[in-house]
C-alpha positions as CSV (number, residue, x, y, z in Angstrom):
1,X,33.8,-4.6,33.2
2,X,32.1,-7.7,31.5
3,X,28.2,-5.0,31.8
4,X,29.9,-2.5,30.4
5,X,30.8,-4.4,27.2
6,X,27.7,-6.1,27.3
7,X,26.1,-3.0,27.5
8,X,27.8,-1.3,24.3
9,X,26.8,-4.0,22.6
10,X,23.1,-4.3,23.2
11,X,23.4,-0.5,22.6
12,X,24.9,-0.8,19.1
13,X,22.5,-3.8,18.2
14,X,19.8,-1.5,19.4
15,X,20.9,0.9,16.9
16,X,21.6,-0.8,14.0
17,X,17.9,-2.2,14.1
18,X,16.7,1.7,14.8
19,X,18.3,2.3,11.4
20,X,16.9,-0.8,9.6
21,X,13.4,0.4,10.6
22,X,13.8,3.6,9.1
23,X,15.5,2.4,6.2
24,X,12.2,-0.1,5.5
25,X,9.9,2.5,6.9
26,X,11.2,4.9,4.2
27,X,11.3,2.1,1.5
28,X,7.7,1.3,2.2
29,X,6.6,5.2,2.1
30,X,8.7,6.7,-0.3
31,X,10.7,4.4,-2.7
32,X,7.7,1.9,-3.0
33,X,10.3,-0.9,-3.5
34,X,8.4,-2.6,-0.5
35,X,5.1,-3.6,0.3
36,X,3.6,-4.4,3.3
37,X,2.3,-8.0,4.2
38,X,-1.3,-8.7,3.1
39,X,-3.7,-9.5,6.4
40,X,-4.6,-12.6,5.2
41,X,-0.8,-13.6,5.2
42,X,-0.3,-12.4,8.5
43,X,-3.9,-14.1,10.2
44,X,-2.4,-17.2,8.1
45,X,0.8,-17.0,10.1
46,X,-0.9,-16.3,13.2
47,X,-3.1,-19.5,12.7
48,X,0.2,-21.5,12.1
49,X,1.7,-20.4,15.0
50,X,-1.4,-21.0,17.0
51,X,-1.1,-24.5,16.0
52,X,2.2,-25.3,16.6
53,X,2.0,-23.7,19.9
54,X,-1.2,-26.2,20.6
55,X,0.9,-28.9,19.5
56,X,3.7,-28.5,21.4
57,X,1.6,-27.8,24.7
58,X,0.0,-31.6,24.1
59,X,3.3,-33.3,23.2
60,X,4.5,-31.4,26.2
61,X,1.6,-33.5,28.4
62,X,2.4,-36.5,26.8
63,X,5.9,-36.3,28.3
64,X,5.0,-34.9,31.4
């Protein structure tokens, strides 16, 4: 029984963010109220989280 509930609600999660996505895909195309990110923010974020992934594989050395 326990799938079953489980699986209604990954099926209702799945929905709700189907809707969000066309709600900001609509915004972003039609209303204009929302723009997309800039590249450079997004390679700037990528960097960061190149980084942080670097630094956690050496402090996860250290430990080991």
């Amino acid at each position: 029984m326990s799938k079953v509930i489980q699986l209604h609600n990954r099926r209702h999660e799945r929905e709700v963010e189907d809707k969000f996505i066309e709600l900001l895909d609509r915004e972003v195309k039609t209303e204009g109220k929302v723009k997309p990110l800039s590249t450079s923010l997004i390679e700037r974020m990528d960097a960061l989280r190149l980084k942080a992934e670097q630094a956690k594989a050496r402090a996860e050395i250290l430990e080991g």
